[in-house]
DRENVEXMI-358035 format. One record per residue (C-alpha): residue number from 1; residue in one letter; x, y, z. Coordinates in Angstrom, 1 decimal, decimal comma. Example, Ala and Ser with C-alpha at 12.3 -4.5 7.8 and 13.67 -1.06 7.14 Angstrom:
FILUM;pos;code;x;y;z
FILUM;1;A;12,3;-4,5;7,8
FILUM;2;S;13,7;-1,1;7,1
***
This chain:
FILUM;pos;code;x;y;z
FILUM;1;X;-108,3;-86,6;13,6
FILUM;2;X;-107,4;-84,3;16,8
FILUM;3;X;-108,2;-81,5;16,4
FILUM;4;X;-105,6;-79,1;17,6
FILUM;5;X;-105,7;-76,0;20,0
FILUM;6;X;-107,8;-73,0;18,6
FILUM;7;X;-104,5;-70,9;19,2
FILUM;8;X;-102,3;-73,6;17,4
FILUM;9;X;-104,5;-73,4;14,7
FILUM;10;X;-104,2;-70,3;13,8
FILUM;11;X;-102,0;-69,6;10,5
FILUM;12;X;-99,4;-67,3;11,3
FILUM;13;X;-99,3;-64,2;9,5
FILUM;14;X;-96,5;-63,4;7,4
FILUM;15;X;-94,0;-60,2;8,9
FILUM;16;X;-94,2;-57,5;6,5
FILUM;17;X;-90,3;-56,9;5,7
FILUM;18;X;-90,9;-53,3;4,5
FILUM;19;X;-89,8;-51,0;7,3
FILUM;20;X;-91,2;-48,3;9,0
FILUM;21;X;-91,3;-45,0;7,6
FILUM;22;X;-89,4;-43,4;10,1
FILUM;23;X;-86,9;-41,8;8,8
FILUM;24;X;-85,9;-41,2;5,5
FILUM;25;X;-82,1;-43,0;5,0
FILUM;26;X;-79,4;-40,6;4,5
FILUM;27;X;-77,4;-41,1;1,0
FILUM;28;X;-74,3;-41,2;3,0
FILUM;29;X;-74,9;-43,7;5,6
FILUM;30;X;-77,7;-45,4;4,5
FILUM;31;X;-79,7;-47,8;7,4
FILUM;32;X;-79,7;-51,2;6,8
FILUM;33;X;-83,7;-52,8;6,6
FILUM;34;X;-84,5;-55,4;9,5
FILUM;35;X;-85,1;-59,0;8,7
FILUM;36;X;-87,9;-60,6;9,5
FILUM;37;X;-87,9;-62,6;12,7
FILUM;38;X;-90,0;-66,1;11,9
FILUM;39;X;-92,0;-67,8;14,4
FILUM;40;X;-91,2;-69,8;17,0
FILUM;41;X;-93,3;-72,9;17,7
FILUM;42;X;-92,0;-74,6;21,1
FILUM;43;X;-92,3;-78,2;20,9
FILUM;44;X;-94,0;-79,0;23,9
FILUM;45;X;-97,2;-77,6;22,3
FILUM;46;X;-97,3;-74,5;24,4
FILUM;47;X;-98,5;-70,7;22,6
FILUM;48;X;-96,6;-69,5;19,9
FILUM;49;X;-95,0;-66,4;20,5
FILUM;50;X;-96,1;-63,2;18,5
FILUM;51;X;-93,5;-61,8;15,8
FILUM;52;X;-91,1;-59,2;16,9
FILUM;53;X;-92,0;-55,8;16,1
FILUM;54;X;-89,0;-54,1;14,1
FILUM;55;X;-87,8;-51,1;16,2
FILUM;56;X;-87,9;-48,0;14,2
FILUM;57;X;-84,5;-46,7;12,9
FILUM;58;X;-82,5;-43,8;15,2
FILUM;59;X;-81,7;-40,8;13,6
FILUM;60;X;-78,8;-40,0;11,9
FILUM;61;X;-75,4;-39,6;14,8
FILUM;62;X;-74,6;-36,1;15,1
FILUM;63;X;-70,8;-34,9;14,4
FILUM;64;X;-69,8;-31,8;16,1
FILUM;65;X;-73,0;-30,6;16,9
FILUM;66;X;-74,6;-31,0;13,3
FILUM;67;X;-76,4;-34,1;12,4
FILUM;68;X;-74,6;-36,1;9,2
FILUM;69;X;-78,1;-36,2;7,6
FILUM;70;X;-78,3;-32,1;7,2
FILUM;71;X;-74,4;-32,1;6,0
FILUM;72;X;-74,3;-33,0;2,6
FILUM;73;X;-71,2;-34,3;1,1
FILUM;74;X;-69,7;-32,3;-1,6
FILUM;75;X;-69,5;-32,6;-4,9
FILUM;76;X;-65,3;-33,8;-4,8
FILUM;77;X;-64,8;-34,2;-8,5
FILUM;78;X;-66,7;-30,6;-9,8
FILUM;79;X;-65,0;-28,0;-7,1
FILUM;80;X;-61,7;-29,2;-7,4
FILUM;81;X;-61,4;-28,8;-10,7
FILUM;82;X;-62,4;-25,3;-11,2
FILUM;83;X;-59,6;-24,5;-8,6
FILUM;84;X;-57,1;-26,6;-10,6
FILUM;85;X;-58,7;-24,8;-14,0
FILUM;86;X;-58,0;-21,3;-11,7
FILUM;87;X;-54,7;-21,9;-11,0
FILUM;88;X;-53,4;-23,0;-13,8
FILUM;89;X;-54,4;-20,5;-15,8
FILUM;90;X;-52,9;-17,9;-13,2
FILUM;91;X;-49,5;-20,2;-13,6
FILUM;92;X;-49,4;-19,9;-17,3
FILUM;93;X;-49,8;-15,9;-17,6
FILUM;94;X;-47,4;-15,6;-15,0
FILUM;95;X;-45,2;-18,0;-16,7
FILUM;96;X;-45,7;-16,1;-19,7
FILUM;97;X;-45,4;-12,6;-17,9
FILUM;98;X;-42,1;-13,4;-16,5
FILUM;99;X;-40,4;-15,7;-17,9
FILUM;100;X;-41,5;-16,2;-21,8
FILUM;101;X;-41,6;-12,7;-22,3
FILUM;102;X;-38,5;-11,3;-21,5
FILUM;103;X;-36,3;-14,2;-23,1
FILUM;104;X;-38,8;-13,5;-26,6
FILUM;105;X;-37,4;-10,2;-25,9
FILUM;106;X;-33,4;-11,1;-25,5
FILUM;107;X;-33,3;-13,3;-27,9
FILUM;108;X;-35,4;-11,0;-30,6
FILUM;109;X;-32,7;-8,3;-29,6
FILUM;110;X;-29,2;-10,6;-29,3
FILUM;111;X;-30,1;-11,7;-32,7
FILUM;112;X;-31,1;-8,6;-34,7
FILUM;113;X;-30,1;-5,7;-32,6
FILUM;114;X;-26,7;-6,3;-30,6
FILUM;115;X;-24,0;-5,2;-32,4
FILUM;116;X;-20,7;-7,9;-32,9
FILUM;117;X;-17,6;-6,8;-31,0
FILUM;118;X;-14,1;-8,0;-31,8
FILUM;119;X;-11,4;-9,3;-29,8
FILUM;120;X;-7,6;-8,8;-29,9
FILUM;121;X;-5,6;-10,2;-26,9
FILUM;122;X;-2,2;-10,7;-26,1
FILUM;123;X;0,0;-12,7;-23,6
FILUM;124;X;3,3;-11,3;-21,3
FILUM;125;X;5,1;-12,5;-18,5
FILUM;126;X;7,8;-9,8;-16,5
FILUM;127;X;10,7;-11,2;-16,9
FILUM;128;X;14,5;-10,2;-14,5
FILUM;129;X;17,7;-11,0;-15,4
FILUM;130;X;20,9;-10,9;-13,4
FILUM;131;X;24,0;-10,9;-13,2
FILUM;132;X;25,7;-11,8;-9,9
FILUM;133;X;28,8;-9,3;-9,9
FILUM;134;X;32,2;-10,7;-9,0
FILUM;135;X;32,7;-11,4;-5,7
FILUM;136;X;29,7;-12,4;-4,2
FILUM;137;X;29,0;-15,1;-2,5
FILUM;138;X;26,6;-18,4;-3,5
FILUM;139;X;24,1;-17,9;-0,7
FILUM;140;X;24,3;-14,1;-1,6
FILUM;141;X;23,4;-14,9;-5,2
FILUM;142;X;20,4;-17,3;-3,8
FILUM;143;X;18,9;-14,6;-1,8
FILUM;144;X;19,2;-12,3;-4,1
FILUM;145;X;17,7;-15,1;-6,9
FILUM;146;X;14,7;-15,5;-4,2
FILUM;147;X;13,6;-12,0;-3,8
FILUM;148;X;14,1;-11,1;-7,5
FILUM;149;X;11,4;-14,2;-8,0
FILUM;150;X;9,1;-12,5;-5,3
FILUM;151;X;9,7;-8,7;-7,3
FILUM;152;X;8,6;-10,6;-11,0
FILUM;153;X;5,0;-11,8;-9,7
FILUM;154;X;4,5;-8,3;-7,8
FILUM;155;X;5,9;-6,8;-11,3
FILUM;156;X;3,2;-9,1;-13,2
FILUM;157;X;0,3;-7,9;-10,9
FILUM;158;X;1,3;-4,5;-11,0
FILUM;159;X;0,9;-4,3;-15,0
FILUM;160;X;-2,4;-5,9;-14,7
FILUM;161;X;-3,5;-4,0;-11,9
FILUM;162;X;-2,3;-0,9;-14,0
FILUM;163;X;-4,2;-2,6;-17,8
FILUM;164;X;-7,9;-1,6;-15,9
FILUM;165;X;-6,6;1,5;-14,0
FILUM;166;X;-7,6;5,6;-14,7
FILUM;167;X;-4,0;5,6;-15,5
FILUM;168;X;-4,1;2,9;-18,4
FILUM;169;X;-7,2;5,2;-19,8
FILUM;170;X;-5,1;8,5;-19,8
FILUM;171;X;-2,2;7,0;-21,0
FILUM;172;X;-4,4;5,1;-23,8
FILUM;173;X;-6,3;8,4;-24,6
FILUM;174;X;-3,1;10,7;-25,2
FILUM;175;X;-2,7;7,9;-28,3
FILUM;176;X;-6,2;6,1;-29,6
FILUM;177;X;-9,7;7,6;-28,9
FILUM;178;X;-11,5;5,8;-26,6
FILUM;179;X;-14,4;7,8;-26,3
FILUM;180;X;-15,3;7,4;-30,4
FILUM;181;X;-14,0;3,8;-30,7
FILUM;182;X;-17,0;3,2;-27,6
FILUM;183;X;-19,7;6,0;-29,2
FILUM;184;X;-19,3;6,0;-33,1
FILUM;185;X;-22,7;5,2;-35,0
FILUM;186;X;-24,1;2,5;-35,8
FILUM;187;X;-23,7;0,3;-31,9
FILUM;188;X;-26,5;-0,6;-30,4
FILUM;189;X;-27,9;1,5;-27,4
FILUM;190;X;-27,4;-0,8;-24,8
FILUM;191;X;-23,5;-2,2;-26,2
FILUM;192;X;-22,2;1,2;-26,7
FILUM;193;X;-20,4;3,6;-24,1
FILUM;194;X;-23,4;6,0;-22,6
FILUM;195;X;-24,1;8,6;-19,9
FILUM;196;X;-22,3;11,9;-19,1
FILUM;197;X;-18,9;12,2;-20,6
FILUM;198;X;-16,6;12,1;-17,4
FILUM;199;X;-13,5;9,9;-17,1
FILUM;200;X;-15,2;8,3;-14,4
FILUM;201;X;-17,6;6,7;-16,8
FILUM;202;X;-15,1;6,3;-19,5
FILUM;203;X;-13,4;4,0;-16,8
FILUM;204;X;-15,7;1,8;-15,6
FILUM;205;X;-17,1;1,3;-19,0
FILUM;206;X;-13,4;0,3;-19,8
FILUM;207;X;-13,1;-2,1;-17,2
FILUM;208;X;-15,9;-3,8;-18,8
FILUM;209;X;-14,4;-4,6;-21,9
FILUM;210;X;-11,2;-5,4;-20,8
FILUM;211;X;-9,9;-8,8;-19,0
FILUM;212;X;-6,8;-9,2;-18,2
FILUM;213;X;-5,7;-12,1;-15,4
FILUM;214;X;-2,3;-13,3;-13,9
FILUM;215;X;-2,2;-16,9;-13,3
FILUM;216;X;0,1;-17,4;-10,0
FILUM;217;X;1,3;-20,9;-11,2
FILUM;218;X;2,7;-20,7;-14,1
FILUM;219;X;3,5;-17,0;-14,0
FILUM;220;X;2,1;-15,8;-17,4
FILUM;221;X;-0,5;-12,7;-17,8
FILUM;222;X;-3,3;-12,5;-20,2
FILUM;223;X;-5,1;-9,9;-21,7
FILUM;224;X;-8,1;-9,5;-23,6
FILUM;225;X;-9,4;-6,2;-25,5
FILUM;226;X;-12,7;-5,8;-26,9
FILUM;227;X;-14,4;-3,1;-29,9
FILUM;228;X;-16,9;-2,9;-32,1
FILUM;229;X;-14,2;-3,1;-34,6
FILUM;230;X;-11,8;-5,3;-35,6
FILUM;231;X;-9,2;-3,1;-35,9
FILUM;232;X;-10,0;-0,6;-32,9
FILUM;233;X;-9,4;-4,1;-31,1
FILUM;234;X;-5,8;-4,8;-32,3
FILUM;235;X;-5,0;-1,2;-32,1
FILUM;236;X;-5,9;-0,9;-28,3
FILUM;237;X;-4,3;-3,9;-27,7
FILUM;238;X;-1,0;-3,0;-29,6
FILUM;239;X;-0,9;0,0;-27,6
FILUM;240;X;-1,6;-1,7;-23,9
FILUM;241;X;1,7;-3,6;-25,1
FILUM;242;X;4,0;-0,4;-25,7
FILUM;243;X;2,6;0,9;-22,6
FILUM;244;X;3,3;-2,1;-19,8
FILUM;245;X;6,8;-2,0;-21,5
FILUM;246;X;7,1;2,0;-20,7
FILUM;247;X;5,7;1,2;-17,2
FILUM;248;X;7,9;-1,6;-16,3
FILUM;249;X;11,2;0,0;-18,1
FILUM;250;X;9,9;3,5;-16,0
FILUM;251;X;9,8;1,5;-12,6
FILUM;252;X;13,2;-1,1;-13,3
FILUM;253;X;15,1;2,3;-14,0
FILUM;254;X;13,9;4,0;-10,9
FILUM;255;X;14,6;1,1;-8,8
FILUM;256;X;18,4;1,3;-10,3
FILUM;257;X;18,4;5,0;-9,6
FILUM;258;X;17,3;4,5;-6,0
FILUM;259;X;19,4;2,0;-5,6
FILUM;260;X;22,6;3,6;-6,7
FILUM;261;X;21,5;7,1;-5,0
FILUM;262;X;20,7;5,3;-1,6
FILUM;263;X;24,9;4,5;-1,9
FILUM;264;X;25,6;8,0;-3,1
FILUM;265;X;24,2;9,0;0,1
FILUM;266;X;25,7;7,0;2,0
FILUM;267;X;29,4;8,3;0,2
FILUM;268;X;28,8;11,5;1,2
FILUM;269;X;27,6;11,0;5,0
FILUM;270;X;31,0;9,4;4,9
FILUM;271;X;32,8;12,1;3,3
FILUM;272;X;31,5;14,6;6,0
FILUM;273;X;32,3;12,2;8,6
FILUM;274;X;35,8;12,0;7,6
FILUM;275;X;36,7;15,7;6,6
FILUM;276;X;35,3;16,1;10,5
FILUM;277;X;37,6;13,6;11,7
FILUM;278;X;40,8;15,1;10,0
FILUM;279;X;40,0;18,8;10,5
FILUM;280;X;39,6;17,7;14,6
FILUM;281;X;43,1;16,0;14,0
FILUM;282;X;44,7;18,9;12,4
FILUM;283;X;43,2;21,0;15,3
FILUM;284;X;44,5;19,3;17,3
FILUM;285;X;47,9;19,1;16,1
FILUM;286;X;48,1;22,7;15,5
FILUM;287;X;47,3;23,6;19,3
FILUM;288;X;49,9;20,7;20,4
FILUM;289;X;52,5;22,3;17,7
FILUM;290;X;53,5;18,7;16,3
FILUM;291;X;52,3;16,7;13,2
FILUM;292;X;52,6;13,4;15,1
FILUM;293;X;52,0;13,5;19,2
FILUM;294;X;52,3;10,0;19,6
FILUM;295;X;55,8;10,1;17,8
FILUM;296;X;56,9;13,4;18,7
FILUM;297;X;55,7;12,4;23,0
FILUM;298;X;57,8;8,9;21,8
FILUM;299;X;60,6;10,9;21,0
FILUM;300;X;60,9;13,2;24,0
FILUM;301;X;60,3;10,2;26,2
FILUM;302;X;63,5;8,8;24,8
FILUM;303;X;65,0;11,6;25,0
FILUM;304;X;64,4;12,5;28,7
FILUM;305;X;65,3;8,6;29,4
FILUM;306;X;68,9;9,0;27,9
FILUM;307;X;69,3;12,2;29,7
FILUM;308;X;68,3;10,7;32,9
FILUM;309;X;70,4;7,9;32,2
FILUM;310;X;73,6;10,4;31,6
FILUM;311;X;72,6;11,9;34,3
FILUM;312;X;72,7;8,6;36,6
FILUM;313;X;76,0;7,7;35,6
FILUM;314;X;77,5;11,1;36,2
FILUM;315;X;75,9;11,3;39,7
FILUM;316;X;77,9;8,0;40,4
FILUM;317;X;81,1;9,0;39,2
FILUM;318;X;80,8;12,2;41,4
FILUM;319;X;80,4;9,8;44,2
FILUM;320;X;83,1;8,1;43,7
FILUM;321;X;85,4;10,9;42,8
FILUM;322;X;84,4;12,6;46,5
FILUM;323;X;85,6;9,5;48,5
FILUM;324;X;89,5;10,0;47,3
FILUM;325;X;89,5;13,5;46,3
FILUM;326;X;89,3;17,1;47,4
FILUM;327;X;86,1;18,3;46,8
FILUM;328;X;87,0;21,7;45,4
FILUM;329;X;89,5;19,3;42,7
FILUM;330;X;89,1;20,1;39,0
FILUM;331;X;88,0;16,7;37,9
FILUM;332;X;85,2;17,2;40,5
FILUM;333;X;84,1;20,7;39,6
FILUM;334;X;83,9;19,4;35,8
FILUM;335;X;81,6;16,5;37,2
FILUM;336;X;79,4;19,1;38,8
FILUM;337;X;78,9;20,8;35,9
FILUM;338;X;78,0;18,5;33,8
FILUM;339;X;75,8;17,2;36,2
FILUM;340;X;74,0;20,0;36,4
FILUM;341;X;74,0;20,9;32,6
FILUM;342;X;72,0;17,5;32,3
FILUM;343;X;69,5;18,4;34,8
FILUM;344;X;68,7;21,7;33,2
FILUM;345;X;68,3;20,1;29,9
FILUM;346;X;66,1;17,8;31,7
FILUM;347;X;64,1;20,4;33,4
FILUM;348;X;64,0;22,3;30,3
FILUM;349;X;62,4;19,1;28,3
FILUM;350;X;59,6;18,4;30,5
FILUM;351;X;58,8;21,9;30,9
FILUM;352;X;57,9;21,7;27,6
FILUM;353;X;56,0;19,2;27,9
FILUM;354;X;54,1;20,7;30,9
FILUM;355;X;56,0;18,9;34,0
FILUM;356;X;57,4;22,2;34,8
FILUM;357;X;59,4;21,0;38,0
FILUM;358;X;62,9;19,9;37,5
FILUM;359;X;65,3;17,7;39,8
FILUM;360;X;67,2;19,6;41,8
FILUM;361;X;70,8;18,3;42,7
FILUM;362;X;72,7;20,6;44,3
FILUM;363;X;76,5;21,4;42,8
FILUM;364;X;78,1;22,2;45,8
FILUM;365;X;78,4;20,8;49,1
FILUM;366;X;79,5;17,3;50,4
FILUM;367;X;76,0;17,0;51,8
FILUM;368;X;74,1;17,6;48,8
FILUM;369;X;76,8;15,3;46,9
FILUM;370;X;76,8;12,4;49,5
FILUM;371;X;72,6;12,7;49,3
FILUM;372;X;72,9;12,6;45,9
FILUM;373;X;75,3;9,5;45,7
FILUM;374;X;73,3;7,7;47,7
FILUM;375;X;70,2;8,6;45,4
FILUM;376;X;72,1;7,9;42,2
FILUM;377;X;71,3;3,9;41,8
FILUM;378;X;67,4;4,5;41,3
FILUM;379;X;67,2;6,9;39,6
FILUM;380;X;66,9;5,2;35,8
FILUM;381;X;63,7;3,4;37,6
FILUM;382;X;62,3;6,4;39,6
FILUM;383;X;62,9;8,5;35,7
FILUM;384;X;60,6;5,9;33,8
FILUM;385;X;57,8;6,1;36,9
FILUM;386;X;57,5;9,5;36,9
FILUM;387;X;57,3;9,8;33,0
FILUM;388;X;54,7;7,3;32,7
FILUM;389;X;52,7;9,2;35,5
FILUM;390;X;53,0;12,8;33,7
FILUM;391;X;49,5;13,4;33,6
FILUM;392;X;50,4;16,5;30,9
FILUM;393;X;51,8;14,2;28,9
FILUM;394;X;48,9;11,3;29,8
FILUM;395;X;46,0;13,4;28,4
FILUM;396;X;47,8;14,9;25,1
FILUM;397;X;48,4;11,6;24,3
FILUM;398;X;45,1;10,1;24,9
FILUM;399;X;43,7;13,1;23,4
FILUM;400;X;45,5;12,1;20,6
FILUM;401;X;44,7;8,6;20,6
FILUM;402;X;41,1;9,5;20,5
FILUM;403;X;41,2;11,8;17,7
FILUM;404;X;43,6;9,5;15,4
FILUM;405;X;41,1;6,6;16,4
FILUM;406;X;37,7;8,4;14,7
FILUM;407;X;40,0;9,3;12,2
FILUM;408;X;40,7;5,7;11,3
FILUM;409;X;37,0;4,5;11,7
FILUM;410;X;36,2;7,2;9,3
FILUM;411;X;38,6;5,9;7,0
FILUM;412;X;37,1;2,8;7,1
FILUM;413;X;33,8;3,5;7,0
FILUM;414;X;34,4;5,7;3,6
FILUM;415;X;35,8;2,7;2,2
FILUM;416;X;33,4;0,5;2,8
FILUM;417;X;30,7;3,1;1,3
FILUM;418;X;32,6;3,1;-1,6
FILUM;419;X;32,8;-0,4;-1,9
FILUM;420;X;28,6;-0,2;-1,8
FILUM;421;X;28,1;2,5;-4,5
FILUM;422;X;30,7;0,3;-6,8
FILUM;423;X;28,6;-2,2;-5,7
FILUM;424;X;25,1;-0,7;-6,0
FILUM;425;X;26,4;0,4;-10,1
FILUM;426;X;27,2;-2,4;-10,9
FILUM;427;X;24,5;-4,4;-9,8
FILUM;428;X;22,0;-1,6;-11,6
FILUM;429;X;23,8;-1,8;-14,8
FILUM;430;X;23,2;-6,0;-14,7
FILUM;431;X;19,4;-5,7;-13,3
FILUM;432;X;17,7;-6,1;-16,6
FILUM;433;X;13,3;-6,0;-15,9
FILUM;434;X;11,5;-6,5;-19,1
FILUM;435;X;8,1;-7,5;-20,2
FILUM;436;X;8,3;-10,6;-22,6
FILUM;437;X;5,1;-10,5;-24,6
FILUM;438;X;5,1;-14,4;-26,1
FILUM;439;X;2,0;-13,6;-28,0
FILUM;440;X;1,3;-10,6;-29,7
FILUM;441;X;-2,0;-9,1;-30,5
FILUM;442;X;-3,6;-10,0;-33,6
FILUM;443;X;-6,4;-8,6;-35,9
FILUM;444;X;-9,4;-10,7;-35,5
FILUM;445;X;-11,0;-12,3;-38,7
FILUM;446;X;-14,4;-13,2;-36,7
FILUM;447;X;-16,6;-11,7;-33,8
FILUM;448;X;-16,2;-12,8;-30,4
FILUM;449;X;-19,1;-11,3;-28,9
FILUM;450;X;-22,4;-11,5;-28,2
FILUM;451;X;-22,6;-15,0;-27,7
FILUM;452;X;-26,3;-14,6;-28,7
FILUM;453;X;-27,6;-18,5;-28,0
FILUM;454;X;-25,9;-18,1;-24,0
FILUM;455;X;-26,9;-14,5;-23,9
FILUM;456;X;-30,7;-15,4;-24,3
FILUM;457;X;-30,3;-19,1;-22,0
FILUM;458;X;-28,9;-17,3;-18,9
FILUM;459;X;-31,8;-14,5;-19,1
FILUM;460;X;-34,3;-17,5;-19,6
FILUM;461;X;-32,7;-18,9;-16,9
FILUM;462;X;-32,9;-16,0;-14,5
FILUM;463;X;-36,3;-15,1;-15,4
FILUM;464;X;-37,4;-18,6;-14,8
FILUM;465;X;-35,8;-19,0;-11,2
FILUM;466;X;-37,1;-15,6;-10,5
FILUM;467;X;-40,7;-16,9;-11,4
FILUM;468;X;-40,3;-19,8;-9,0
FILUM;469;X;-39,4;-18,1;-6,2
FILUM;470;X;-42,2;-15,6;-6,8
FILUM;471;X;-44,8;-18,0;-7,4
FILUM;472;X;-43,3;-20,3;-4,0
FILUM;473;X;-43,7;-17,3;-1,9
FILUM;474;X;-46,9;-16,5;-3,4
FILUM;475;X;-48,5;-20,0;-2,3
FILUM;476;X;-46,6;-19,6;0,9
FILUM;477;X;-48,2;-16,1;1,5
FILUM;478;X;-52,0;-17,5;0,3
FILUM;479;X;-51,5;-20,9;2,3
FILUM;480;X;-50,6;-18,5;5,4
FILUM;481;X;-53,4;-16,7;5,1
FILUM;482;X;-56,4;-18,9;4,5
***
């Protein structure tokens, strides 16, 4: 048997698998051991290849300068734990602090402490009625119906406006005692009425336990009263009543007296005006020395017209007389006369009236009579001319006209005043403004206040959103910092 090559004989000796000690693993990232390489025996017979020495393992990687093997991991289920144990328990007394507390406390003093208060309300609506006074028209009476509609809701805000003024207080204190219905024994300390004793306080302490609203749709008012008694509740209440009726009847009257005194006025400015008017007119007639210068300038007009007209046709029967008769003949010298008689009454007229000239025919003389012949024809038209162009006569009479004229306009204006404060009374003596109280106040039977079970949920409910926020910006705050 062949024997085979002293180097091929040799056994091979077994890797040891245990590795090198050369360094320790790391209980986070442990190193995983080698395996062992086996031999390799080539088949052509050549040398068998020694085992493959394990390299020894690298230290552990370094992570930002520190090597993973010196950090050790920490303990993640002990230290978080003691943090959640910490802050829990600084939840809970702060929980307890803020929020448990104070609502042990409300509801310890709504339900043995707070004293019950009583509630009496009543229910009104101002109320206008009208009526339209003969004469007036339909779209009067609407616009009239429209702004007495606007007047009723400013009427119903004014009472409840006036319910929680300083006024409602002094008018409610001159009948019921505020001051000891609010401070009598026997309230609690934090219920009753407290402080210095001023009317300022007295108000606002009022306003507290009194509601009263207006609802704009359906045009009713309602007011709510509350005491520490029963009966100090129906007795305040009773009284707000009588006084919103004194207020509105106080304020309906003095609109009626305005009203009607606004006309009076208005009478008497045109009174004045019209004893101005006539006293100008009587002036006036007194200095012209006539009751009626249009008449009495009518008059004298007609007068001087027919005189002038005389005065034509005896100029034109002189003229003819002259052509067949001796001038110095009786009939003639008559003529003449009268002729001349008419032109002095003529002259005499319109110096009266301030023409002072007169017309000038001469009696004597054919010349004078032939002139005036041939002047006779126009003289009606030439008369009326210079009548109409007196400018004496022109102003009196627009002097006249003028005064006569305000006269009349302050004739008509008095009417027409008078007519308003007829008017204005009778429309004050329909106005009727009332305050129709549907529901009158009542003596309660049971307390209305404290509601003790929603007294003690809204302070829980305050103290716990004010523990929330305190506790968020707390984290925030601690977060920020660290």
């Amino acid at each position: 048997m062949n024997k085979l090559h002293p180097i091929l004989d040799m056994k091979a000796e077994p890797v040891d698998e245990s590795l090198p000690e050369v360094a320790k693993p790391v209980p986070a990232a442990k190193a995983k051991p080698l395996r062992p390489v086996p031999q390799e025996v080539p088949d052509d017979g050549g040398d068998v290849r020694a085992p493959a020495r394990a390299k020894p393992a690298r230290p552990a990687a370094k992570r930002d300068g520190f090597p993973l093997a010196d950090a050790q991991a920490p303990d993640i289920a002990g230290l978080p734990r003691k943090g959640r144990r910490k802050r829990s328990v600084g939840l809970w007394a702060s929980f307890l602090l803020m929020v448990a507390v104070p609502t042990l406390a409300a509801g310890i003093y709504c339900g043995l402490f707070v004293s019950n208060q009583y509630m009496s309300e009543f229910r009104f609506a101002v109320r206008s009625q009208d009526f339209a006074p003969a004469g007036t028209s339909a779209a009067s009476t609407a616009l009239g119906a429209a702004a007495r509609g606007m007047g009723m809701f400013t009427d119903n805000f004014l009472v409840v406006d006036y319910l929680t003024s300083r006024q409602a207080v002094e008018d409610l204190m001159k009948t019921v005692d505020l001051r000891e219905m609010y401070t009598r024994g026997g309230v609690d300390y934090l219920s009753r009425l407290r402080g210095e004793e001023t009317m300022e306080n007295l108000v606002t302490y009022w306003q507290s336990m009194i509601d009263a609203n207006f609802d704009l749709a359906t045009g009713l008012a309602l007011v709510r009263v509350r005491a520490f008694t029963a009966e100090d509740a129906h007795k305040i209440a009773a009284t707000l009543v009588t006084q919103s009726e004194r207020l509105i009847n106080e304020i309906s009257a003095r609109a009626r007296r305005d009203a009607v005194k606004f006309a009076e006025n208005d009478v008497s400015r045109a009174e004045e005006r019209l004893r101005g008017a006539r006293a100008a007119l009587r002036q006036f007639r007194d200095s012209q020395q006539t009751p009626d210068a249009a008449r009495t300038a009518g008059g004298t007009l007609d007068l001087t017209m027919k005189l002038r007209g005389e005065l034509a046709g005896l100029q034109s029967q002189l003229a003819s007389l002259r052509t067949y008769m001796n001038p110095n003949a009786p009939t003639v010298k008559v003529l003449e006369s009268r002729i001349a008689a008419t032109q002095k009454q003529i002259a005499s007229i319109e110096g009266e009236m301030g023409k002072g000239g007169q017309t000038g025919v001469p009696a004597n003389g054919s010349r004078a009579g032939a002139a005036q012949g041939k002047e006779a024809p126009a003289a009606g038209s030439a008369t009326a001319a210079a009548i109409a162009a007196n400018p004496v006569l022109s102003d009196i009479l627009a002097n006249y006209e003028d005064v006569d004229l305000s006269r009349q306009f302050a004739e008509k204006y008095y009417d027409t005043t008078l007519s308003a404060l007829e008017l204005a009374r009778s429309e004050a003596a329909a106005q009727q403004t009332y305050v129709a109280t549907y529901v009158q106040p009542a003596l309660a039977q049971a307390s209305e206040y404290p509601r003790r079970v929603i007294s003690t949920l809204i302070v829980f409910l305050a103290a716990g959103a004010l523990w929330f926020i305190s506790v968020m910006v707390f984290f925030s705050i601690r977060d920020h910092v660290a």
